[in-house]
C-alpha positions, 0 to 999 in steps of 0.5 A, a space after each residue: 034671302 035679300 028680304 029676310 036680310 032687310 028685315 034683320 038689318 032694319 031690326 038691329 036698326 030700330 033697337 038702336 032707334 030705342 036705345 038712342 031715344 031711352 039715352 038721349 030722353 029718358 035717361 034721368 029716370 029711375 027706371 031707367 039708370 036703376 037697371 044699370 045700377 046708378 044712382 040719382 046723382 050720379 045719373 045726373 052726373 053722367 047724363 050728359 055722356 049718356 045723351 051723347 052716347 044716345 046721338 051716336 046710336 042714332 047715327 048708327 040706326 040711320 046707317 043701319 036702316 040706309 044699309 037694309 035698303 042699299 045694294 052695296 052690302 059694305 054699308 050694313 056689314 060696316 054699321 053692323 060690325 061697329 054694333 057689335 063692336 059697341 056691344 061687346 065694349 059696352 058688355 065689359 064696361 057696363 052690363 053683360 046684357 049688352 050682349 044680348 041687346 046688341 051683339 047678339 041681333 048684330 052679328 045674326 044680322 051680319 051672317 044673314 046679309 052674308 049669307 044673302 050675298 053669297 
């Protein structure tokens, strides 16, 4: 069960390696902001938050991909609560797809290392 919980907790974390690279590169690309529903302009506009946004997700895959490999099971259950946290926010605010991109594989995730530890 430990290697199955590396394995989720490493796959939230390369999600969240693409999502940072989709945010903090390619953001100003119509495919891109067209799903969420923005336009050129306002893409421009914003994308300087969403490059940030984009930096913040890379922290949170280096933390989830150094807590797949930790011993100390506070460190996954801290980044994979704060995905899910994320998630749900972003699930409010943005799309309800967020819900399925990153709550969803988080809190799988979360009761796999919990189950792992137990």
């Amino acid at each position: 069960m430990q290697t199955v919980s590396t394995i989720v907790v490493a796959i939230v974390g390369f999600i969240h390696i693409a999502i940072s690279v989709v945010e903090m590169f390619f953001w100003q690309t119509p495919s891109v902001y067209g799903r969420l529903g923005f336009s050129a302009d306002i893409a421009s506009q914003v994308a300087p938050i969403v490059n940030n946004a984009g930096l913040y997700n890379a922290f949170l895959a280096a933390g989830l991909l150094w807590g797949a490999f930790e011993q100390n099971i506070s460190i996954p259950i801290f980044f994979l609560a704060c995905v899910i946290v994320a998630g749900l926010y972003g699930a409010v605010t943005l799309k309800p797809t967020t819900l399925v991109l990153q709550t969803l594989p988080a809190t799988i995730a979360l009761i796999i290392v919990w189950l792992a530890h137990s």
